[in-house]
MOPAC internal coordinates of N, CA, C and O (Angstrom, degrees):
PM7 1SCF
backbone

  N    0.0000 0     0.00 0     0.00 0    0    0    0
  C    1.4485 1     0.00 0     0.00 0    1    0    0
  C    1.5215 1   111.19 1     0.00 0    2    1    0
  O    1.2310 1   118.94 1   138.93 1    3    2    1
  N    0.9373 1   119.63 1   -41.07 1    3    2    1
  C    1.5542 1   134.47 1  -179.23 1    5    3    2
  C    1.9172 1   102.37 1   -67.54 1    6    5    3
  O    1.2310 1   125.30 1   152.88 1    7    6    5
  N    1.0846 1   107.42 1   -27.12 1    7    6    5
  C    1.7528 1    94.05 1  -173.09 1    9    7    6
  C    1.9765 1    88.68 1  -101.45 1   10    9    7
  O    1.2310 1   114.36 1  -179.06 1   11   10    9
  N    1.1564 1   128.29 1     0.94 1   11   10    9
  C    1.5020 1   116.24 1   164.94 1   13   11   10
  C    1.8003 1   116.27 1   -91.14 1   14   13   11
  O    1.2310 1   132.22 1   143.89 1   15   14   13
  N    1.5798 1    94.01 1   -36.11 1   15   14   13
  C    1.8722 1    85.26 1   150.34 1   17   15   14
  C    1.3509 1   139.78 1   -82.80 1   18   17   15
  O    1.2310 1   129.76 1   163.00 1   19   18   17
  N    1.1208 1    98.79 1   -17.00 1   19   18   17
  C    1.8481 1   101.73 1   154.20 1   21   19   18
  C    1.4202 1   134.01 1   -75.88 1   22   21   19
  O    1.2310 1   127.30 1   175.51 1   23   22   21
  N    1.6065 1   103.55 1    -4.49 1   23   22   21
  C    1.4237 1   120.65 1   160.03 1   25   23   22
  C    1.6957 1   118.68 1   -89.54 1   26   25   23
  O    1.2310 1   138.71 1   132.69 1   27   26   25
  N    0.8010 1    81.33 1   -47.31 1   27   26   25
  C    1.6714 1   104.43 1   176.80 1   29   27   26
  C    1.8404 1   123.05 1   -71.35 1   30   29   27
  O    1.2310 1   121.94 1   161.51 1   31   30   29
  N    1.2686 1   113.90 1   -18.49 1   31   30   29
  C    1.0515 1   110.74 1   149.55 1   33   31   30
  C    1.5581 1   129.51 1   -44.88 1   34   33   31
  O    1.2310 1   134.20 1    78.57 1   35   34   33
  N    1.6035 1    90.14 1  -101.43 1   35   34   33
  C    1.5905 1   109.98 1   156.10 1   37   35   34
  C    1.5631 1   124.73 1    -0.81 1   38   37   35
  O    1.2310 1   114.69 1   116.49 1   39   38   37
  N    1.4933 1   127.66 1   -63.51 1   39   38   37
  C    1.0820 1   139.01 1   139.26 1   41   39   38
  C    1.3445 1   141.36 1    -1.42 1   42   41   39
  O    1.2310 1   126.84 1   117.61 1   43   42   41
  N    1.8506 1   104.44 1   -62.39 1   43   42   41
  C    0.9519 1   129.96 1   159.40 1   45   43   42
  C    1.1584 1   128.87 1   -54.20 1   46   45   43
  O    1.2310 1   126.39 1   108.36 1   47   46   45
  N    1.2323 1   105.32 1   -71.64 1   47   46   45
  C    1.2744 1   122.69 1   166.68 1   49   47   46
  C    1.4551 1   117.01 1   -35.55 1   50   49   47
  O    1.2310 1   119.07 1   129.54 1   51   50   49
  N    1.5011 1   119.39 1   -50.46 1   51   50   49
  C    1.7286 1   117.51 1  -171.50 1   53   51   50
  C    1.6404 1   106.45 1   -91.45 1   54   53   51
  O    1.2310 1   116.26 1  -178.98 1   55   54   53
  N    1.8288 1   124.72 1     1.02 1   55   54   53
  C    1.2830 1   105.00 1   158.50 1   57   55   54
  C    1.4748 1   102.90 1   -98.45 1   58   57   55
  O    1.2310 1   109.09 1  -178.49 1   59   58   57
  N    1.3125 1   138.04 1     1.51 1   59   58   57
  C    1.8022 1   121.15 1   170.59 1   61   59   58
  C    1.2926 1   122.21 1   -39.02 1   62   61   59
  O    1.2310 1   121.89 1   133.57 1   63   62   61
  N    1.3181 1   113.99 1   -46.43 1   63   62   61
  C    1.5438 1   124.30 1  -158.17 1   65   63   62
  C    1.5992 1    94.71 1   -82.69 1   66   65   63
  O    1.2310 1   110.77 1   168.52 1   67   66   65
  N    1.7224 1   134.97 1   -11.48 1   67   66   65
  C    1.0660 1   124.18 1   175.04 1   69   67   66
  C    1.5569 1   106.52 1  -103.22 1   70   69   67
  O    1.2310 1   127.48 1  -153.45 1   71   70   69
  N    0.8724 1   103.21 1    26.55 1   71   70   69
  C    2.0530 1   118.53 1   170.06 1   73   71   70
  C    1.0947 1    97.36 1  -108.69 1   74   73   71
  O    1.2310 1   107.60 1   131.40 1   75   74   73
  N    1.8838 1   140.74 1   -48.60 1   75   74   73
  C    1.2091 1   129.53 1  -176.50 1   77   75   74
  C    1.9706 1   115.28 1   -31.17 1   78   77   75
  O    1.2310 1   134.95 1     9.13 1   79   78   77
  N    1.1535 1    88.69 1  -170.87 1   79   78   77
  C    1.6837 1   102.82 1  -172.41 1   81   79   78
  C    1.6942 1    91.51 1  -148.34 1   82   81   79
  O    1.2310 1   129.17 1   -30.81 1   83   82   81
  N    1.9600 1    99.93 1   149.19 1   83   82   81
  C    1.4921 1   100.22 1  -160.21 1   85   83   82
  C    1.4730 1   105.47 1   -55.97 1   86   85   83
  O    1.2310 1   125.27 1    -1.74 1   87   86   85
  N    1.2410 1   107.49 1   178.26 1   87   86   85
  C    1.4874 1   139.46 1  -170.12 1   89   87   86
  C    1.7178 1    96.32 1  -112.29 1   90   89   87
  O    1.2310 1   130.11 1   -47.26 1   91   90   89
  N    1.4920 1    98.11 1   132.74 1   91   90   89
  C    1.9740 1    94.20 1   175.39 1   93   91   90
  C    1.6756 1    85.01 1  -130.31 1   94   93   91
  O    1.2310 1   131.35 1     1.31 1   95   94   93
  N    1.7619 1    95.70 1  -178.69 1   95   94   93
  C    1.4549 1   123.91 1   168.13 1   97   95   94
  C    1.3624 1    98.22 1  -107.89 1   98   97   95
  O    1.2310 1   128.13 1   -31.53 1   99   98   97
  N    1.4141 1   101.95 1   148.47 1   99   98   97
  C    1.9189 1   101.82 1   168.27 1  101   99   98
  C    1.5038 1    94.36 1   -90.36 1  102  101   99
  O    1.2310 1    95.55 1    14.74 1  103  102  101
  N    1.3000 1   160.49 1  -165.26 1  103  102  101
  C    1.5559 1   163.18 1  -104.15 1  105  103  102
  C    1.3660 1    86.09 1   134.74 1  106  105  103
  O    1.2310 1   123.77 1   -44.32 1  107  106  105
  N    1.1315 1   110.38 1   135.68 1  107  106  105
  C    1.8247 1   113.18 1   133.88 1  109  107  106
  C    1.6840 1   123.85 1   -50.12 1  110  109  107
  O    1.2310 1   124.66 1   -59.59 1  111  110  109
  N    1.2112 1   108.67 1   120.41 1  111  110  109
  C    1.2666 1   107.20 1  -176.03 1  113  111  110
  C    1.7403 1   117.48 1    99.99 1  114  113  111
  O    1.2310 1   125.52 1   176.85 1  115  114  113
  N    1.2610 1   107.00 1    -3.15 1  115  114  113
  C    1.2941 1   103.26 1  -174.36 1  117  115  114
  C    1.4855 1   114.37 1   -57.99 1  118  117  115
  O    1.2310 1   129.23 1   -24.88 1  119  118  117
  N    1.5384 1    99.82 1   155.12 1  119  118  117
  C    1.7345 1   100.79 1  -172.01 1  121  119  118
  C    1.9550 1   110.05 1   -52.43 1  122  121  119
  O    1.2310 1   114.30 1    -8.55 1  123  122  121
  N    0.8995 1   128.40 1   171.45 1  123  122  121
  C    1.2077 1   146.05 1   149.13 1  125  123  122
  C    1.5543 1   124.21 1   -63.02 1  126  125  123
  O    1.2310 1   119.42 1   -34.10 1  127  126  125
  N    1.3295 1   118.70 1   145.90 1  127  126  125
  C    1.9144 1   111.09 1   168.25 1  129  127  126
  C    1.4805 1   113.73 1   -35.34 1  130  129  127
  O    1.2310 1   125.70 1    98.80 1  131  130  129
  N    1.1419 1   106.65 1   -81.20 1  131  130  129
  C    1.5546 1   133.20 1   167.71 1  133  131  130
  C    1.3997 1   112.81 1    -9.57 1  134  133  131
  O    1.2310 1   122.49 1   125.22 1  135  134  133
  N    1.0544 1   112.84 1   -54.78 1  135  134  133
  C    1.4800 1   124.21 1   162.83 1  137  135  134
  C    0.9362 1   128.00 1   -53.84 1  138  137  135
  O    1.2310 1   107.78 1   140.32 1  139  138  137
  N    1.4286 1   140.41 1   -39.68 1  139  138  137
  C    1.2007 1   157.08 1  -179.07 1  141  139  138
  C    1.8628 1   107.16 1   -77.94 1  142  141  139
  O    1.2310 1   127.37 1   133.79 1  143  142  141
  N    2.0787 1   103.42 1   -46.21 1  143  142  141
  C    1.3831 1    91.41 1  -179.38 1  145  143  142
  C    1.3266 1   121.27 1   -93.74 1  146  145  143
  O    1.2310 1   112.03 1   171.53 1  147  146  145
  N    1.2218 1   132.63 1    -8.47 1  147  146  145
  C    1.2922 1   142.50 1  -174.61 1  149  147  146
  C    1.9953 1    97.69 1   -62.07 1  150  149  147
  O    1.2310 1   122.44 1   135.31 1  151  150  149
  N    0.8809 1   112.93 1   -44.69 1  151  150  149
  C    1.5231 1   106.79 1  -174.72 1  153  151  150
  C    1.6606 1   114.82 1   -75.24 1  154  153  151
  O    1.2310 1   123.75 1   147.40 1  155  154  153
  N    1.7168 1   110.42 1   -32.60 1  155  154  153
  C    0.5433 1   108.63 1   156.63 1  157  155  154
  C    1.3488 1   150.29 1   -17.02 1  158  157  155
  O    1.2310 1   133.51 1    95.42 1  159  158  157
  N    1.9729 1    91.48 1   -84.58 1  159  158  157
  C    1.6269 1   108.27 1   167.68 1  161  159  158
  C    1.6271 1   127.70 1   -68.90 1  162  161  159
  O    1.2310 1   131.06 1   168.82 1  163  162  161
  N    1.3034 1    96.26 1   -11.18 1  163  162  161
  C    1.3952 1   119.75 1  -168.46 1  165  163  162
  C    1.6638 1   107.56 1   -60.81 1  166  165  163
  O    1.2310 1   129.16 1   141.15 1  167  166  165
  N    1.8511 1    99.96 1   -38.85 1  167  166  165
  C    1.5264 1   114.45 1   178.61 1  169  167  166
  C    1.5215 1   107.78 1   -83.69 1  170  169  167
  O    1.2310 1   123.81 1   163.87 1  171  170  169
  N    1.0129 1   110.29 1   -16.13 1  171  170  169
  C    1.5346 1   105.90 1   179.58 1  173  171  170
  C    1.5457 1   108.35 1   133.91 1  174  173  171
  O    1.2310 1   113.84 1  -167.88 1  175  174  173
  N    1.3665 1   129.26 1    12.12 1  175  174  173
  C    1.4199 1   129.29 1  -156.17 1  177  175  174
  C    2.0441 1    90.63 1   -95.28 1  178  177  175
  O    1.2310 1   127.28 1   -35.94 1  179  178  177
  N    1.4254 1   103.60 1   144.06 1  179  178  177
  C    1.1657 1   105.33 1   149.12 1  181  179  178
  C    1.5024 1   138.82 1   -94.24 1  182  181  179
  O    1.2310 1   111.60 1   -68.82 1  183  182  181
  N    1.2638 1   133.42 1   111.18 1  183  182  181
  C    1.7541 1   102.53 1  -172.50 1  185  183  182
  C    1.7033 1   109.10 1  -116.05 1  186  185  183
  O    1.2310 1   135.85 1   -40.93 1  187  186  185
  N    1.7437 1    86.92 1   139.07 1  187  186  185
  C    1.8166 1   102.26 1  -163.44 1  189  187  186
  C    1.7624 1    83.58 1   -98.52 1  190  189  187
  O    1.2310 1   117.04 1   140.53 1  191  190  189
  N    1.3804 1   123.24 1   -39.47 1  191  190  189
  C    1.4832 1    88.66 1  -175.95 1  193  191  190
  C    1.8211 1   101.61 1  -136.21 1  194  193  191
  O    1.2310 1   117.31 1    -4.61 1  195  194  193
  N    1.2496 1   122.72 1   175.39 1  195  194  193
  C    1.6669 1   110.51 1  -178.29 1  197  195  194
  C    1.5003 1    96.98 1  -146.04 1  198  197  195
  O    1.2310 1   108.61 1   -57.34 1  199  198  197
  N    1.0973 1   138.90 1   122.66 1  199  198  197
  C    1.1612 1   127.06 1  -176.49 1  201  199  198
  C    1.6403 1   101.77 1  -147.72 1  202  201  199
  O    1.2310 1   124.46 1    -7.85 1  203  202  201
  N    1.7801 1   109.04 1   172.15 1  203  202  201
  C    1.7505 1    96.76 1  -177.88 1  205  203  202
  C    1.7939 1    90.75 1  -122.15 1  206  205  203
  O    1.2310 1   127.22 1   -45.65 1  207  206  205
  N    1.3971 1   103.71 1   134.35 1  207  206  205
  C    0.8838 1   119.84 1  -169.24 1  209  207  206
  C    2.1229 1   115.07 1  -117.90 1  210  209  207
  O    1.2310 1   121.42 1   -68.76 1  211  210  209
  N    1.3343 1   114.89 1   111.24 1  211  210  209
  C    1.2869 1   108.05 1  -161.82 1  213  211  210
  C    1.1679 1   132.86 1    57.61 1  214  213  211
  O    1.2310 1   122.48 1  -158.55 1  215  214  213
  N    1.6814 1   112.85 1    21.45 1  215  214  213
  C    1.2459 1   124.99 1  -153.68 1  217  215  214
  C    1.3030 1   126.08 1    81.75 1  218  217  215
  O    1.2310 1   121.17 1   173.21 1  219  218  217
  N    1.7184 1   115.37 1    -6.79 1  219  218  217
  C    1.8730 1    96.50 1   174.91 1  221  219  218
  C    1.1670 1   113.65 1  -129.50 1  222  221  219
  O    1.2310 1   108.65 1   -34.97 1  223  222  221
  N    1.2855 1   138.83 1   145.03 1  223  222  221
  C    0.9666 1   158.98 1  -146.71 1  225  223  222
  C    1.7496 1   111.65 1   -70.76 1  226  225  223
  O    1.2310 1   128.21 1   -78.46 1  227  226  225
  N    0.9018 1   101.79 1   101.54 1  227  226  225
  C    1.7366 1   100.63 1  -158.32 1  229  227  226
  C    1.8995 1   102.67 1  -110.39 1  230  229  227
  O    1.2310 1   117.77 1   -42.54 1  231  230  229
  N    1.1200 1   121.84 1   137.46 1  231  230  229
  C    1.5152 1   143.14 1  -140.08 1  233  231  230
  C    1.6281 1    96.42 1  -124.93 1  234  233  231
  O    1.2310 1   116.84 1   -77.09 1  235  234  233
  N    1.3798 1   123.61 1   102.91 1  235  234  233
  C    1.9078 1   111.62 1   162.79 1  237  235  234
  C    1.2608 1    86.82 1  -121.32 1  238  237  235
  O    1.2310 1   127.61 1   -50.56 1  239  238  237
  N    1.8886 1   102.96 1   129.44 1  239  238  237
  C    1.6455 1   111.80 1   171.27 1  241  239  238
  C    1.2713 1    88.87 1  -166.69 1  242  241  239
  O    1.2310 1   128.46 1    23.33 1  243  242  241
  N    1.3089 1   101.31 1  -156.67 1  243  242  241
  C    1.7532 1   119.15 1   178.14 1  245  243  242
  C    1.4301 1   103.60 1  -150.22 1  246  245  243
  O    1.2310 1   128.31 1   -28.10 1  247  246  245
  N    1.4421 1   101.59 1   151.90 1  247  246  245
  C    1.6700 1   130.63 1   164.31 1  249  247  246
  C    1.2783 1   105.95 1  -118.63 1  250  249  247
  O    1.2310 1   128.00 1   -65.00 1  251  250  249
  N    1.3989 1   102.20 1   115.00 1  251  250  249
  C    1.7403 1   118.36 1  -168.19 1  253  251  250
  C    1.3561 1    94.14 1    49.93 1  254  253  251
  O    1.2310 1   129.24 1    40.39 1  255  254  253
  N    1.5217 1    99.79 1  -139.61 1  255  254  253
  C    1.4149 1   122.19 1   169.80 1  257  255  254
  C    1.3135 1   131.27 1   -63.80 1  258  257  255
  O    1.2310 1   120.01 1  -159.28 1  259  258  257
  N    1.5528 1   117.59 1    20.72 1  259  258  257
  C    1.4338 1   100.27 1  -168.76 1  261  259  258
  C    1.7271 1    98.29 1  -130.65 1  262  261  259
  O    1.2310 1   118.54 1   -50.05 1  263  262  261
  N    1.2961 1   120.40 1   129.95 1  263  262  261
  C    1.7261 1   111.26 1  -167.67 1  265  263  262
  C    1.6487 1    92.78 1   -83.03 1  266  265  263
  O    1.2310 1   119.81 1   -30.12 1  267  266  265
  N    1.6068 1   117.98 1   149.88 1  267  266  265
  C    1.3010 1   126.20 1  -173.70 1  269  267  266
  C    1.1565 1    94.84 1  -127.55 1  270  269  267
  O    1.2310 1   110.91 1   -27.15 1  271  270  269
  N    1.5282 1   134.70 1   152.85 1  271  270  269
  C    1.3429 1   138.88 1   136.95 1  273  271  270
  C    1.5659 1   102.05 1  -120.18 1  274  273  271
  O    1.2310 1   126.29 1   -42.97 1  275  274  273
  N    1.4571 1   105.52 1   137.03 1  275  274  273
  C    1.5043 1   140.69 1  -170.62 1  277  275  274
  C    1.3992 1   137.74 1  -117.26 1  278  277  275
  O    1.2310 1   114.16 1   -94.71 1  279  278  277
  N    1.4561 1   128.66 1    85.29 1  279  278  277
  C    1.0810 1   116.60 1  -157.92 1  281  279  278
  C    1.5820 1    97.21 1  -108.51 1  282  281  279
  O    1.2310 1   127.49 1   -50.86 1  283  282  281
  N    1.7560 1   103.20 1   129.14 1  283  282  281
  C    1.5713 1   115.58 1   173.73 1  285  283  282
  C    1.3090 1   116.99 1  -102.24 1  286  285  283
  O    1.2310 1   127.05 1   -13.64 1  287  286  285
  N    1.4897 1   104.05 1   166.36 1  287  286  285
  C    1.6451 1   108.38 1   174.11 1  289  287  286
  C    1.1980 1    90.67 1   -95.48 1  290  289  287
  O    1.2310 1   118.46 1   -46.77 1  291  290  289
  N    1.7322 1   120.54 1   133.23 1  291  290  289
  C    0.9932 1   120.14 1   165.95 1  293  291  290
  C    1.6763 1   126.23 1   -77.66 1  294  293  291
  O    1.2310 1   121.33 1  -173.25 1  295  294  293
  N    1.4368 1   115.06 1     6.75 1  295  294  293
  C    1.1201 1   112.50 1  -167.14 1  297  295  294
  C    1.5847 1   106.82 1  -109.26 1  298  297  295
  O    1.2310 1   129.92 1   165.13 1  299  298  297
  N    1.7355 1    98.48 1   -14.87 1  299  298  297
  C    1.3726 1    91.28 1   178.55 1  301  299  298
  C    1.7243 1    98.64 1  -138.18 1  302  301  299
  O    1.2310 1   114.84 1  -162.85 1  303  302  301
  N    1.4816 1   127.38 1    17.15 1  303  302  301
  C    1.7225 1   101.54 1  -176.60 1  305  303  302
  C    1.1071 1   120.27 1    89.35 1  306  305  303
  O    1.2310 1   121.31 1   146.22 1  307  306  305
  N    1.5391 1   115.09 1   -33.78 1  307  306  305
  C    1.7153 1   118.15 1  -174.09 1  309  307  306
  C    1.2790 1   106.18 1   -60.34 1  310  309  307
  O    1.2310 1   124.44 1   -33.51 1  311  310  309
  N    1.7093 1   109.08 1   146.49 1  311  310  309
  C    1.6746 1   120.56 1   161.16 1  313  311  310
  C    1.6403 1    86.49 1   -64.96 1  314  313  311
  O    1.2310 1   125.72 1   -44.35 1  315  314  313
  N    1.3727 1   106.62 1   135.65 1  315  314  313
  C    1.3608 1   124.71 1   148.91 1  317  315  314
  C    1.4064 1   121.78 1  -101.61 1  318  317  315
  O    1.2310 1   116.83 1   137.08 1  319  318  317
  N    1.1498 1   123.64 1   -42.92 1  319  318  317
  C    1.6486 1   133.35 1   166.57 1  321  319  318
  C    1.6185 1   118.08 1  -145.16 1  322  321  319
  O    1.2310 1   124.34 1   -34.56 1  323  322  321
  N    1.2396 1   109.28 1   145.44 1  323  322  321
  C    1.6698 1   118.44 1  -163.07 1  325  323  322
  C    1.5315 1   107.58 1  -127.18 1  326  325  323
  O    1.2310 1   113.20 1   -66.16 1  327  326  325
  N    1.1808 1   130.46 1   113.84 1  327  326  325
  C    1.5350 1   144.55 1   178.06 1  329  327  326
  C    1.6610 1   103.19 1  -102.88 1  330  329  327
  O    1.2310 1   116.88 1   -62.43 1  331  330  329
  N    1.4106 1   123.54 1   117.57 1  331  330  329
  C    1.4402 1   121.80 1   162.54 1  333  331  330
  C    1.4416 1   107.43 1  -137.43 1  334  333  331
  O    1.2310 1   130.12 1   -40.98 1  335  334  333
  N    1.2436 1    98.09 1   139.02 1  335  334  333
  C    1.5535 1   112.75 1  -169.83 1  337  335  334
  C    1.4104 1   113.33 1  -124.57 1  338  337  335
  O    1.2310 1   120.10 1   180.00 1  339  338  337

């Protein structure tokens, strides 16, 4: 048992960093939150939490029934990565 967690560590450890969520630059001038959620909700999105994550603006809510997490470029608005559950 002991030499399958010493395999299994390691493992672990080297898929974490492919669980992360992208990495941005902030810019001078980059948009604001607000900016990012107003269009959001605007389409119909709900958002329960908004936070900046590695620098980008990362989105947990729902559309209708389906929970989304959303990670934006804050410098330009773009979906950078899309979670639907």
């Amino acid at each position: 048992m002991k030499s399958f967690a010493f395999l299994a560590l390691p493992l672990a450890l080297a898929a974490a960093p492919a669980l992360a969520g992208p990495k941005c630059t902030l810019d001078e001038g980059h948009m604001q939150m607000w900016q990012i959620a107003k269009p959001f909700e605007e389409a119909g999105g709900v958002i329960r939490q908004m936070k900046v994550s590695d620098n980008c603006y990362e989105i947990y809510g729902t559309e209708g029934d389906k929970k989304v997490e959303i990670y934006y470029d804050p410098n330009t608005g773009e979906v950078l990565e899309r979670e639907d559950d």
